[in-house]
N, C-alpha and C positions, 0 to 999 in steps of 0.2 A: 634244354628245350628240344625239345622234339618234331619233327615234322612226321603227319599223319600216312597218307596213301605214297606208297611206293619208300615206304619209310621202315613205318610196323606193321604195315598190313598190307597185302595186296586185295585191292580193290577195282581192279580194270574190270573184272568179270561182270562186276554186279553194273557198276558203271555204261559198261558196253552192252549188258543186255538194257537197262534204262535208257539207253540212247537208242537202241531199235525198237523200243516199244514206243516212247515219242515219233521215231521216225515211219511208223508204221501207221500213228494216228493220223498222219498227214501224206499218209502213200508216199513215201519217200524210200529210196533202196537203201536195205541194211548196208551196216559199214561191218567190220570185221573186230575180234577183242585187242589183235595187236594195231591198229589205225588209230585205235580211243586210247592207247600206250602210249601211243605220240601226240595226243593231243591235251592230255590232262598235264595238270601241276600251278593252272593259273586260276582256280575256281570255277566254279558250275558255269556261271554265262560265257565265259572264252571258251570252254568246253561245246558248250551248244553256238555258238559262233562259229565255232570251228566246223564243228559236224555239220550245222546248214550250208557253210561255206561249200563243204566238198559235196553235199547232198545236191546243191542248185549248179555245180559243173559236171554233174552227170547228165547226159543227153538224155529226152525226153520222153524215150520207147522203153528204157529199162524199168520207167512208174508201171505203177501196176493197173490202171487203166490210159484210157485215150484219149479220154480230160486234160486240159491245159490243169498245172498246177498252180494254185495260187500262191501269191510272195506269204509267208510264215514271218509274222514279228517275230524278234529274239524274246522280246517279254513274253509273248505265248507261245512259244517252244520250249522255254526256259523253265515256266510253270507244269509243263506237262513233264519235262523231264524230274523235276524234282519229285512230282505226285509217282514218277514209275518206280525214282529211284525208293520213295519214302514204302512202297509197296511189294519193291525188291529185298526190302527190311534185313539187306548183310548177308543173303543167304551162301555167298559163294564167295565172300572176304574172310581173308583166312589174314594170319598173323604169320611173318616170316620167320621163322627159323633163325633163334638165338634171341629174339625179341622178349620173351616171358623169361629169359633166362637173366638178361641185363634186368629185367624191370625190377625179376624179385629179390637179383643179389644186389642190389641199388637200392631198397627201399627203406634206405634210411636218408635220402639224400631227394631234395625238392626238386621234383621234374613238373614239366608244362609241355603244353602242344601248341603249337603255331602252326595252321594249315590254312590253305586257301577257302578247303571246303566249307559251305555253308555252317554255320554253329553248330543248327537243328540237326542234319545228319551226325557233326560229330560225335555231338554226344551220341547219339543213338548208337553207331557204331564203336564208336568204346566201349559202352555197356555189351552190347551184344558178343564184343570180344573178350568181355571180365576184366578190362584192362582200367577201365575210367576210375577205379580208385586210385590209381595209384597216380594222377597229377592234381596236383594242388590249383593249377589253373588251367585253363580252355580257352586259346583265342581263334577262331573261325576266319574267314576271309571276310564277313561282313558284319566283323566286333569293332572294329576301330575304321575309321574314314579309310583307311589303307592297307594294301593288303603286299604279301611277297612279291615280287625284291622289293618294297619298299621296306625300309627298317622300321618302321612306326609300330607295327606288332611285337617285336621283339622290345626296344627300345619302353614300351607301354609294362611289359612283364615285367621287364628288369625294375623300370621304377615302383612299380605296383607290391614287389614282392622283395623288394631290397636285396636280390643275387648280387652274389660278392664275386663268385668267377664263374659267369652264365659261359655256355658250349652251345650252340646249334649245330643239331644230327639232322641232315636232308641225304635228300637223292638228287638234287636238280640243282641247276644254275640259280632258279631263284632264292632258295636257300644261300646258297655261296655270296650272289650280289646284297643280299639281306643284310649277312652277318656280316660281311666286311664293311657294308654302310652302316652296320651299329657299330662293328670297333670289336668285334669278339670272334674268336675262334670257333673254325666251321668243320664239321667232320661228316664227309659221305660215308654212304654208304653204295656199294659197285650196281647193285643188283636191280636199284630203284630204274622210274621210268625214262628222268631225264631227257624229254621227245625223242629219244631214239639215238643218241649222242653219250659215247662214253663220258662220264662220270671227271674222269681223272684229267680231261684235255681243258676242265674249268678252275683245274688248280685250288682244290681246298686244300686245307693241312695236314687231313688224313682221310687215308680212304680204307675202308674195311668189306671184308669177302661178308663179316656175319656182327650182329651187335653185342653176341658172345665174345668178340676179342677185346670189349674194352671193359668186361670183369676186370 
């Protein structure tokens, strides 16, 4: 099983320009692509929870007019973000280096994605990356009541698809708390976003520079 952004694909780019285009529809100051590196790996809405949170502790002359700014629901920040990012359609998500290489020399062997992100983009962005053939299943952060570090997505796969020795590949803490709540071996990966926090001070079982090293 696989985790998606900051896994096999780097996706900050697209992400961090869909958060300044949400935050622009509400005159709010951009944020920067490494700030949206630290803030991603828990799904869309803590993403935009996050980004309002720092948006609304910046002082009031740096908006773009002289207007009091009005409070932003998360549910209608949320929605706008998603509409920028569905309009951003992957164009700056690229696939990391060694990722197309495990996938094809593996392709005899059942893989799945477990990611925070919404369903809707993931598929989209598998497709757009040529990669969604090659997992027999797809869990999103809003396919099962629960999403990472809870184990329920994993735990959901496993039973769903009867894996005899499931592996979860992440980049972040939540992966690692995930898989050891399911009971199964966790392998990072160094490069992912992990808020800004080496990889290896969360103690998975292995950690790798590319997902070329586990041809």
């Amino acid at each position: 099983m696989f985790d998606l952004d900051g896994t096999l694909a780097d996706s900050v780019p697209d992400l961090a320009a869909a958060i300044n285009d949400m935050l622009r529809t509400y005159q709010m100051p951009a944020v920067t692509v490494e700030q949206v590196s630290h803030w991603v790996g828990n799904g869309a809405q803590v993403l935009v929870e996050r980004t309002l949170k720092f948006a609304n502790s910046v002082p009031e002359p740096v908006h773009s007019n002289d207007t009091a700014i009005k409070p932003i629901s998360t549910e209608t920040a949320l929605a706008s973000f998603l509409d920028a990012y569905d309009r951003r359609n992957g164009a700056h998500t690229r696939l990391y280096p060694g990722v197309a290489d495990l996938l094809n020399g593996r392709s005899n062997q059942n893989k799945a994605i477990v990611t925070n992100k919404p369903i809707k983009p993931t598929h989209n962005i598998l497709k757009i990356l040529g990669i969604h053939h090659h997992f027999s299943a797809i869990a999103g952060g809003d396919t099962f009541e629960h999403k990472k570090p809870h184990p329920q997505p994993l735990l959901e796969l496993i039973r769903q698809h009867g894996a005899q020795k499931p592996i979860l590949i992440g980049d972040s803490v939540n992966d690692i708390q995930a898989a050891r709540a399911a009971g199964i071996p966790v392998i990072a990966v160094s490069y992912g976003y992990n808020h800004g926090r080496p990889i290896r001070e969360e103690n998975p079982d292995q950690v790798v520079d590319s997902l070329a090293e586990l041809l």
